[in-house]
N, C-alpha and C positions, 0 to 999 in steps of 0.2 A: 497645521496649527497644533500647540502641543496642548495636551490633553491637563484639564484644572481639577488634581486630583480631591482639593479641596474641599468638595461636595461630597463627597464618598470617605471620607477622612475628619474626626475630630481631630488629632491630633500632627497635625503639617505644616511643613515649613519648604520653602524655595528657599536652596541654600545658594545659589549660582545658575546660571543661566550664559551659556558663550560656546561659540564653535562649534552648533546644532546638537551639544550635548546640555541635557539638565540634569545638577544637581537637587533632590529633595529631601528631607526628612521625615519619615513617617513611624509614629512609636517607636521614637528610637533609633532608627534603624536608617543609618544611609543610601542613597538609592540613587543609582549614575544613569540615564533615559539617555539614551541614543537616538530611537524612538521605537514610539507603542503601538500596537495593533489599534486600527480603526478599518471597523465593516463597510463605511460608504469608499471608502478609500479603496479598500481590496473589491468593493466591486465594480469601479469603475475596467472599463478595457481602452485605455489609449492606445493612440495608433506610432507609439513611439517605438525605432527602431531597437529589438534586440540585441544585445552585441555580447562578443562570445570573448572570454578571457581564458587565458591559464591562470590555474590557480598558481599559488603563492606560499610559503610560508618563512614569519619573518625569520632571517637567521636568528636573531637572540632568541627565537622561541624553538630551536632544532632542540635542545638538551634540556625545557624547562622541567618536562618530566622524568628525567633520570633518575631511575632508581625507586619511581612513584608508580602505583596502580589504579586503573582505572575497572571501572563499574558500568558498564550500555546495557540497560533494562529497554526493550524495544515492545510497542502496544500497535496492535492495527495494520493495515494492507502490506501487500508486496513494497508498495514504495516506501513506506516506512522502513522494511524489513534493507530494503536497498540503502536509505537514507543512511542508514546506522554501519554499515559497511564502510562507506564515506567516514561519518565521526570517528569510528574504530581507525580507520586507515590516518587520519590530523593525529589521533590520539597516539597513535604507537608512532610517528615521525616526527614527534616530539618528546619521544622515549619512554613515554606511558608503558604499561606491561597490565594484561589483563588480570583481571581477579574476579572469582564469583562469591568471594568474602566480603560482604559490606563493608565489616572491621579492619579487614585490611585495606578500604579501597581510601584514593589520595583527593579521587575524582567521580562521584556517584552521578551521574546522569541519567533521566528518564524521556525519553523520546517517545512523544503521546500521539494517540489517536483521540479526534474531534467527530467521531460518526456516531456513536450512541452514548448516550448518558454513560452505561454503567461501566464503559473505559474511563470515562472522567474518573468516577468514584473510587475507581481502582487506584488511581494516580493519587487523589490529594490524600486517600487512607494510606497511601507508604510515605507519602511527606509526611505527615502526623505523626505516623511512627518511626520515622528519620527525626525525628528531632531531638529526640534523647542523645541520639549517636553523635548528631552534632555539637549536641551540649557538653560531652566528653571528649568529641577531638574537634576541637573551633576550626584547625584546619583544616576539617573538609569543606572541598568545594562540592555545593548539595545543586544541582540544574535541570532546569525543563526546556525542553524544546518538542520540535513536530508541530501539529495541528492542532491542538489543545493552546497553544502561545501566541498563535494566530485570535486568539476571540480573544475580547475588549475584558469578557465575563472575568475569563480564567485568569487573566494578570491582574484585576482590579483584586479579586478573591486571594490570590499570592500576597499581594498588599498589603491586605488586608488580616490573614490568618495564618499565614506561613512564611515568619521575618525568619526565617534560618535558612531560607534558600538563596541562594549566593546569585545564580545566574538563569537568565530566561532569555531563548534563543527562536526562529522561527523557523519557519520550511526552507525560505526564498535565500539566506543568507548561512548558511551551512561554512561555507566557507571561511568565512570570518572567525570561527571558533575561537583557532590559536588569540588572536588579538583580544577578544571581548576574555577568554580564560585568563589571558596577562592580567587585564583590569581587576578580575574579580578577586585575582590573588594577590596583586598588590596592593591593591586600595584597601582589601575587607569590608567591603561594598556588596551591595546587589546591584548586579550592571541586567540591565536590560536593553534590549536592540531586536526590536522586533518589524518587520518591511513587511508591511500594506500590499503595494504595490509590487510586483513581482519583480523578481532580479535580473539580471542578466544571465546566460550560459556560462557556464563556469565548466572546462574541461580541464582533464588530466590531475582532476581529486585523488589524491591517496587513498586506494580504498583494501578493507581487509575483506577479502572471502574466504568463509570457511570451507572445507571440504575437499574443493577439486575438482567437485563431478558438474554439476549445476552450477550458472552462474546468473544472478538477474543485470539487463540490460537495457539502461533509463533511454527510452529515444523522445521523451517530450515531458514536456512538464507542463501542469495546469488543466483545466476544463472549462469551455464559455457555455455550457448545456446548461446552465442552471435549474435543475430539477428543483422544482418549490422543497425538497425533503432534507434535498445535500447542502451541505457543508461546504465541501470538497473548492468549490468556484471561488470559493472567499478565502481559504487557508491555503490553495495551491496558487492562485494566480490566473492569469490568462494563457491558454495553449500559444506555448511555443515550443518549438523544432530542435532536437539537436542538426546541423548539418549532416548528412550522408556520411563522407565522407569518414567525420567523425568516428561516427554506432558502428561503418563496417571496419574500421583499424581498429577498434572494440573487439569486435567480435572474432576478426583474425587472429587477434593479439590471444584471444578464449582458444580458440582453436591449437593454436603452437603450442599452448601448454595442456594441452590434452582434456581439455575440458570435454564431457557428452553430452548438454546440455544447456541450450540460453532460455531464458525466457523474456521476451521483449516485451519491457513497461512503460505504459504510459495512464493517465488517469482517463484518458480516452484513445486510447491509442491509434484509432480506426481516423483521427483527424487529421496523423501526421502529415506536415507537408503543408498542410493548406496554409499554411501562414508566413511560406515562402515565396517571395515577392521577386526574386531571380531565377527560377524554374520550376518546371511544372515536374514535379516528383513526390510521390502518394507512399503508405504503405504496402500496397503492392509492386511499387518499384521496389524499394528497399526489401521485402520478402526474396523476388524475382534475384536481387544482389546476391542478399546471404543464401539463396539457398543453393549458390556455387559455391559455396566457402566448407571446406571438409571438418564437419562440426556433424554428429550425425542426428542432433535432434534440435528443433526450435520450437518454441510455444510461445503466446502472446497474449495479454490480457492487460485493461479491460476492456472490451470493447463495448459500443453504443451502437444499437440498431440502426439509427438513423444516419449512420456516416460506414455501413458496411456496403458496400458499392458494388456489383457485378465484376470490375478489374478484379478486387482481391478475390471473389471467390475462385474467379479462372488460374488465377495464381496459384493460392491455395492446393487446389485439386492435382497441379502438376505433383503432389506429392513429395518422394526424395526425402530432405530432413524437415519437413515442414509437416507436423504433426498431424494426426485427423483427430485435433480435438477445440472446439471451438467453446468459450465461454459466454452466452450470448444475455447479460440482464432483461429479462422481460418487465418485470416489478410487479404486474398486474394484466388479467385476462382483460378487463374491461375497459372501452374504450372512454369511458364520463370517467373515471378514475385516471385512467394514463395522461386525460388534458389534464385535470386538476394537478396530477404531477410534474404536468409540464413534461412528458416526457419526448413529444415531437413526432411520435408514430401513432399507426392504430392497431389495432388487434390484427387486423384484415393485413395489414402492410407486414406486420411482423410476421405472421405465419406463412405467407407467400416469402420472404427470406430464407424461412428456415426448407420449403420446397423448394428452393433456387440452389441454397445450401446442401441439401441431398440428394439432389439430382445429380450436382458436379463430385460429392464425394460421399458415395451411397455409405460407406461404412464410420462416417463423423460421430462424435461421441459427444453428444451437444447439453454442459449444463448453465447452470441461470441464476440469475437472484430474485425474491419477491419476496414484496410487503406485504405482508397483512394486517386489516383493521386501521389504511390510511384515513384520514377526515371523511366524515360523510359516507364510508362505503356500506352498504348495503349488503343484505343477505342473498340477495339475486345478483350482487354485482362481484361477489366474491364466489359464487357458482360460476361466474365467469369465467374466472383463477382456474377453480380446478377442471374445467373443462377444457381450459386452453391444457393444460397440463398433460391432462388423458391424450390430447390431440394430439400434440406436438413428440412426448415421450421420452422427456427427459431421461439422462443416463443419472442426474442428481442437481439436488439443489440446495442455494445456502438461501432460507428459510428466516423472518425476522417478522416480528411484532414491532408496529409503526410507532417513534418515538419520535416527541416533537425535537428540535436543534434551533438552541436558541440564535434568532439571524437571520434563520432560514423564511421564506415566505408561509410555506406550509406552518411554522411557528403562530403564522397569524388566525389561521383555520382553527374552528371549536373541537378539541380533541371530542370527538363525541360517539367512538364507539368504546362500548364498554371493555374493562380491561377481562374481566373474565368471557367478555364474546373473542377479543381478542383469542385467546387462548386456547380460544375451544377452537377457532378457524385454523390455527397456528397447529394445532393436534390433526386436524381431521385433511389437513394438506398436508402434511408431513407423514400420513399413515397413506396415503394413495401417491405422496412419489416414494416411500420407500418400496410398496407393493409393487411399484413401475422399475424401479432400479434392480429390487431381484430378481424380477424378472428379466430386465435384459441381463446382468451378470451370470443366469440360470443357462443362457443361448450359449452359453462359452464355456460350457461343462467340457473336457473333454481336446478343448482346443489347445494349441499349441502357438504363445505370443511371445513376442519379445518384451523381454523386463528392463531396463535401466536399473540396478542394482547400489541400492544408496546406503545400506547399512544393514544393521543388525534392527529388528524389530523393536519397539520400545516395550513390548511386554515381557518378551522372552529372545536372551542374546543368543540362543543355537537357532536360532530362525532369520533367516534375510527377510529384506522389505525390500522392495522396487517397483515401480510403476510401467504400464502400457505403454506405449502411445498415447493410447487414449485416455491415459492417465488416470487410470485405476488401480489402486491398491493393491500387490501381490506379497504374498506373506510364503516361503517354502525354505525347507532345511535344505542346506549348501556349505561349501566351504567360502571361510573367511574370503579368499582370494581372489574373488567371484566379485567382492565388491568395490566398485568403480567401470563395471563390465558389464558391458550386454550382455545376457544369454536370453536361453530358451526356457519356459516353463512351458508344462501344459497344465490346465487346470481341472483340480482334481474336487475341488468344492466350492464352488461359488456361494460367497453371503450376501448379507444387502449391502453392506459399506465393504468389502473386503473381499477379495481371493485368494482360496488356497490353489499351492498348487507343486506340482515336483517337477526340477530340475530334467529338462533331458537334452541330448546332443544335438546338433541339428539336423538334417539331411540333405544330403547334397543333390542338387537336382541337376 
């Protein structure tokens, strides 16, 4: 049913109504509905067949960008960061040409993250401040899509406070770009098309990667874990699978072009497979696949406790290109906080993992996420936190003070620990896993690893950067040449976030 902006709106009009698209006016401003985000809607999971298309694009739309530049501002996770690959790849095969000049751009697009408030804030302050720009070149097209497009909130608030954004797009229909960009520039409309309900598989997207070295690798899209705190369930869809088949002519295709690096994403990636109804094939099948394919490094994120199963660790452990670094979310030590999050484990289950994890690959590099200061947590239940911490030994962690998302169940819980207890919890765990982290990077004084070689340092360009295995920070003077290349460091200073260290040859054994 389409949504009666009328309530939320003095000033509205229904100009047309036909062909599952509506016409509106609101202050002004024309407005083409395809259709709108609705939260009951994206949380339903029907048991309707997925089907997998090739994408598409129309011929009149090959040359609409000729000689125009575009603008991808990207906010939020790996998949975000992957999404925009995709948009950049529609964008330049409709003759788009990048630019990191607002002034110059034809096509300004922001691709949002929906996980904490203050990405929001960040998104509708550069619309604010977009709007002068538009007001001097009317032909820009100003657009939002991502996760931010998905809530009911953030398009009613577009409506509402920001009539110079031309276009709003969502997670599930990427594809569609070229066609809703047509509308938006020839109508001089605000087209909106935003799907509830998750889309179909759409392979062989144009997509742009930069670099060379690393590439990320979508193998499923969606999450049904509904954590009371995420978002993630409503804005992504329900878990499904790209086919096998598919991810490993992916990843060969990485491989022929010399790629050192995939990292395999999914919003739970540890699910894939399960929602293959013609064979019985897991993540650790597909690991077991690629890790014959001559690609010398793989990585994976994110995974969920609750779906890491004994197959993938046995996998895992075979080693070869299949990394020893595991990113494992815990959220929280305590088990009355973990139900409340809905998170599907217990303290006791999760730590027996992470032994079952280190027995098969004693030298894994294991880090995490957690909350602090969820609903109701307690001063003994956040000692929980940090002694799961001490236990387990994280190599590092990303760290966050609890924010409600409006949607989310936990939205419905009394935020009721105070913001400055917050903070102080937020300090005093962040100063015992860094205590933990220098200390293991302190064990590797001296040692001698291999680096993935990605550039020139962002502080200082006579300094390379490249990563572990285990995917730690190394920072050491080298020649240019060196980067897109494995070598050797040994390390010469271990920090807390960072390694130093010098270049040396390898030895032949």
């Amino acid at each position: 049913m389409a949504k009666d902006y009328s309530k939320y709106f003095d000033s509205f009009k229904v100009i047309s109504e036909e062909n599952n698209r509506k016409r509106i006016r609101i202050k002004g401003r024309q407005v083409t509905i395809y259709s709108e985000p609705d939260f009951k809607e994206g949380r339903r999971r029907g048991k309707e067949d997925i089907k997998v298309f090739q994408a598409e694009i129309p011929e009149e739309m090959l040359d609409i960008g000729k000689g125009k530049k575009y603008l991808l501002v990207t906010y939020g996770c790996q998949m975000n960061v992957h999404d925009s690959e995709h948009i950049a790849g529609l964008l330049e095969s409709m003759g788009y040409t990048p630019t990191e000049d607002e002034t110059e751009a034809d096509v300004i697009l922001y691709n949002t993250c929906a996980i904490r408030e203050n990405a929001e804030d960040k998104v509708f302050g550069e619309l604010g401040r977009l709007k002068r720009l538009k007001t001097e070149k009317p032909e820009l097209i100003l657009g939002v899509c991502g996760c931010m497009s998905q809530e009911e909130a953030v398009v009613n608030k577009i409506l509402r406070s920001y009539h110079h954004v031309d276009l709003i797009f969502g997670t599930h229909n990427i594809h569609r770009l070229p066609v809703l960009l047509r509308d938006a520039i020839l109508s001089k409309e605000m087209v909106i098309e935003v799907w509830s309900k998750e889309g179909d598989i759409i392979e062989n997207l144009p997509q742009k990667r930069e670099g060379g070295i690393k590439a990320w690798v979508n193998i499923m899209y969606g999450c049904d874990k509904f954590c009371t705190y995420c978002i993630v369930p409503f804005t992504r869809g329900k878990e499904r699978s790209r086919r096998p088949e598919d991810v490993l002519a992916e990843v060969r295709e990485l491989a022929r072009q010399g790629y050192k690096e995939i990292t395999v994403l999914g919003q739970n990636v540890n699910a894939y497979g399960k929602d293959f109804t013609d064979r019985r094939y897991r993540l650790a099948n597909l690991f077991d696949d690629i890790r014959k394919i001559d690609i010398p490094r793989v990585r994976f994120t994110t995974s969920h406790p609750w779906d890491f199963d004994d197959e993938l660790i046995e996998v895992l452990a075979k080693g070869g290109n299949l990394v020893e670094h595991i990113h494992l979310p815990v959220q929280s030590g305590n088990n009355e906080i973990l139900k409340l999050m809905g998170r599907k484990y217990t303290r006791e289950e999760y730590l027996e993992l992470v032994r079952k994890i280190r027995a098969a690959i004693p030298n894994v590099s294991l880090t995490t996420d957690i909350i602090v200061g969820f609903p109701n947590e307690t001063e003994e239940q956040f000692e929980d936190t940090l002694s799961l911490v001490k236990e387990v030994k994280f190599d590092s962690a990303f760290t966050f003070i609890y924010s409600p998302r409006h949607g989310t169940p936990a939205a419905q819980m009394e935020d009721n620990v105070p913001e400055d207890v917050k903070k102080e919890r937020l300090y005093r765990l962040n100063a015992l896993q860094n205590e933990i982290s220098r200390r293991k990077n302190e064990a590797l004084r001296g040692q001698v690893v291999e680096v993935l070689v990605e550039g020139e340092s962002k502080n200082n360009p006579d300094v390379l950067a490249g990563r572990t295995r285990t995917n730690k920070l190394v920072n050491f003077k080298g020649s240019k040449d060196a980067i897109g290349k494995l070598v050797h460091v040994k390390i010469t200073e271990p920090q807390t976030w960072t390694l130093k260290g010098e270049q040396v040859q390898p030895v032949e054994v």
